[in-house]
SENUMAR-661010 format. One record per residue (C-alpha): residue number from 0; z, x, y. Coordinates in steps of 0.02 Angstrom, whole numbers. Example, Ala and Ser with C-alpha at 12.3 -4.5 7.8 and 13.67 -1.06 7.14 Angstrom:
BEGIN
{num 0; z 390; x 615; y -225}
{num 1; z 357; x 684; y -53}
END
This chain:
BEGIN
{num 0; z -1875; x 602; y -501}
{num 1; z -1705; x 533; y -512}
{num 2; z -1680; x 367; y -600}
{num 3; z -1492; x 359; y -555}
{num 4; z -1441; x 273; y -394}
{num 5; z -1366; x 326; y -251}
{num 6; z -1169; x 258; y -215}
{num 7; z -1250; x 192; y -49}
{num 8; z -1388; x 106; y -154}
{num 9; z -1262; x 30; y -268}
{num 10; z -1127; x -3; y -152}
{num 11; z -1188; x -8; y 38}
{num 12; z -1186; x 120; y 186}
{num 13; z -1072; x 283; y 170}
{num 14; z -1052; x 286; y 348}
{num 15; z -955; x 157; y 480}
{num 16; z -924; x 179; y 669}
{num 17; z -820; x 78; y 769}
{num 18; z -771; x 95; y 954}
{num 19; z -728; x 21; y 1100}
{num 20; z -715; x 74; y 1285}
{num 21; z -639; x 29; y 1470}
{num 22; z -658; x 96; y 1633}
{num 23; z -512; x 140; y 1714}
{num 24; z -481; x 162; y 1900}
{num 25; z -427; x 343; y 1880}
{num 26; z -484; x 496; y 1902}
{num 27; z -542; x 591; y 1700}
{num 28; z -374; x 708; y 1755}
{num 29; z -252; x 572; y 1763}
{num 30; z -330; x 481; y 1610}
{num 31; z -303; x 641; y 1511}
{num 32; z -120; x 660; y 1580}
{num 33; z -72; x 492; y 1515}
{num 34; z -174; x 517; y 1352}
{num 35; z -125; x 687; y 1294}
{num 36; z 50; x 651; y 1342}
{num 37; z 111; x 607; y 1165}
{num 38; z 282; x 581; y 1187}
{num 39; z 258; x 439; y 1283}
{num 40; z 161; x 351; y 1180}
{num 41; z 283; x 237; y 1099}
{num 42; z 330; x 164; y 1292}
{num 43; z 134; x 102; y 1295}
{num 44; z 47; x 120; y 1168}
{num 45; z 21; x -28; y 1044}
{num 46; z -88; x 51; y 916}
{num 47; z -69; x 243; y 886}
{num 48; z 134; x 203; y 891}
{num 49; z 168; x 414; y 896}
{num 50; z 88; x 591; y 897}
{num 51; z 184; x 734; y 839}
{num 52; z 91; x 904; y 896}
{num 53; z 26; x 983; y 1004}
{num 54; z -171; x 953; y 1047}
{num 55; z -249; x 1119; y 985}
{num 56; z -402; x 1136; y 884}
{num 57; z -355; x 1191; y 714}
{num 58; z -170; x 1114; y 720}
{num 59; z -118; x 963; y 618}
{num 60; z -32; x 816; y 708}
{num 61; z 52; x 697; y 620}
{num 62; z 10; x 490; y 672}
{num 63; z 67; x 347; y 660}
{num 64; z -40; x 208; y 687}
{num 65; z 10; x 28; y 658}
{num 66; z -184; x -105; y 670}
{num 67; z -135; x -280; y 707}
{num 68; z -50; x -382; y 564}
{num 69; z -63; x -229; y 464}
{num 70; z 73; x -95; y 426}
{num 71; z 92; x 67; y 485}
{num 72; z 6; x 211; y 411}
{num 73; z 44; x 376; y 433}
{num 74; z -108; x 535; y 414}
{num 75; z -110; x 700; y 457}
{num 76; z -274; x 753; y 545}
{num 77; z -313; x 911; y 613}
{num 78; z -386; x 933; y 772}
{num 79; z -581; x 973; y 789}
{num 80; z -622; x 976; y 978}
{num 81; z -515; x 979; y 1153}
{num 82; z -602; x 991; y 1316}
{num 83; z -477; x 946; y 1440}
{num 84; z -498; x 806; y 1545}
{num 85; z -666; x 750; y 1437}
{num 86; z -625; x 744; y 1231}
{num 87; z -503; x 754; y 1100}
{num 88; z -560; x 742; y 918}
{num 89; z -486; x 764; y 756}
{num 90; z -530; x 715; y 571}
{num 91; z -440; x 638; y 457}
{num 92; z -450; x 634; y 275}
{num 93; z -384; x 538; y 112}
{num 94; z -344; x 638; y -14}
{num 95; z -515; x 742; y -24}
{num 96; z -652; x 775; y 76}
{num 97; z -783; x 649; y 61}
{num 98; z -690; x 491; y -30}
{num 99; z -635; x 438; y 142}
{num 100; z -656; x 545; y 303}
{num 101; z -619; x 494; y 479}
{num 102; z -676; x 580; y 623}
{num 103; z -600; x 515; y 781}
{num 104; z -624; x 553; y 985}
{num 105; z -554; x 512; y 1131}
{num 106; z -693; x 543; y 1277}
{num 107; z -658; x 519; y 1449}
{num 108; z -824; x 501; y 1550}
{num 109; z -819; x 519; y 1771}
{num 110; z -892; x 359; y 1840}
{num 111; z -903; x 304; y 2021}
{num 112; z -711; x 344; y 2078}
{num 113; z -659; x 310; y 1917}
{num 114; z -669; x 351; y 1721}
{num 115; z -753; x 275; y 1574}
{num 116; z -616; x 294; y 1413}
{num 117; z -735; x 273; y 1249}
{num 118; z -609; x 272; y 1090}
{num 119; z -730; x 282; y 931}
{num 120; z -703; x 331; y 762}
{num 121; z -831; x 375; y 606}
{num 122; z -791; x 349; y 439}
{num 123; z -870; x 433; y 289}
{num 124; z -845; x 434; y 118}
{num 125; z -862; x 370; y -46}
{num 126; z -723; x 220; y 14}
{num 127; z -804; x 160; y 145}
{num 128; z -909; x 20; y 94}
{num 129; z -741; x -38; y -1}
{num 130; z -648; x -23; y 155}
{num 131; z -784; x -114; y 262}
{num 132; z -750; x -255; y 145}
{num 133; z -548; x -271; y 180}
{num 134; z -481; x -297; y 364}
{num 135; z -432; x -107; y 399}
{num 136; z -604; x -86; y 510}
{num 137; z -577; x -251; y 598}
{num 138; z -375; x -240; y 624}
{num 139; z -440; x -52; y 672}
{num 140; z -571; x -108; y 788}
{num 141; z -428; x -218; y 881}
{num 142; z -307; x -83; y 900}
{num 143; z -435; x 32; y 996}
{num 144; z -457; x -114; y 1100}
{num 145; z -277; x -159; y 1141}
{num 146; z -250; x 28; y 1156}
{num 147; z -387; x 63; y 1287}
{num 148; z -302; x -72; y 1374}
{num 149; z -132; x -33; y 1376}
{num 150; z -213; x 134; y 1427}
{num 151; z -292; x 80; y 1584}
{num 152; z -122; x -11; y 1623}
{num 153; z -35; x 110; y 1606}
{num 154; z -140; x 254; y 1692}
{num 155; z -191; x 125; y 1838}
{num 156; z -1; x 88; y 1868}
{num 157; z 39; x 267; y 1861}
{num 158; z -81; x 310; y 2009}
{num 159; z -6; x 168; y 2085}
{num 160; z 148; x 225; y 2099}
{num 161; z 106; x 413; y 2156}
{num 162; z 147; x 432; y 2347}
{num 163; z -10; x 488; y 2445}
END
């Protein structure tokens, strides 16, 4: 038996999730549209302020996200999962695997006549329990909530708009 400690023994949990979610009064397709359509992001979107790429499992997009009263950081995840009109996912990563990983999804969820938009994001790593001390995960936690918001204003005005 081991007598030496485990970093999550000495230092606290290797793993964090936060998330946050909306329903929107839009159909999954026309949450998608709006979410997938990356160059409009910087029109509407408060906290991932651009996407460069194209959303294809195995590319690398390059993102720029700016967290309340924090400044911009740029990463370069690659993209895990796209099921169109339910989930995009992609992982990013500092430096190496396992000091600080983030796996992040998008998943759009048909309820009633409308959509439920869950934003969550999993971090793993060696970093993490320094990171859960800072404000990155709160200032984080805020942006997916003023994002899913200026996402349902955005999507909801958008179908308003559409003739019938």
């Amino acid at each position: 038996m081991s007598m030496i400690p485990s970093p999550a023994a000495c230092f606290g949990s290797l793993v964090r999730e936060i998330r946050a979610e909306t329903v929107i009064a839009a159909p999954p397709e026309a949450v998608w549209r709006v979410l997938t359509d990356f160059a409009a992001y910087p029109d509407w979107n408060p906290f991932i302020r651009s996407i460069e790429g194209k959303p294809w499992v195995g590319t690398r997009l390059s993102v720029e996200i700016r967290p309340p009263g924090m400044k911009s950081m740029r990463f370069r995840p690659k993209v895990l999962r796209v099921a169109k009109g339910h989930e995009l996912r992609w992982v990013g990563r500092v430096l190496i695997a396992g000091l600080l990983d983030g796996e992040h999804r998008f998943t759009i969820i048909p309820e009633g006549d409308g959509s439920r938009f869950v934003q969550a994001e999993v971090f793993t790593g060696l970093l993490v329990p320094i990171v859960a001390l800072t404000e990155t995960l709160r200032a984080t936690q805020l942006g997916f909530l003023l994002m899913n918001r200026a996402l349902r204003e955005r999507v909801e005005g958008s179908a308003l708009r559409k003739p019938s």
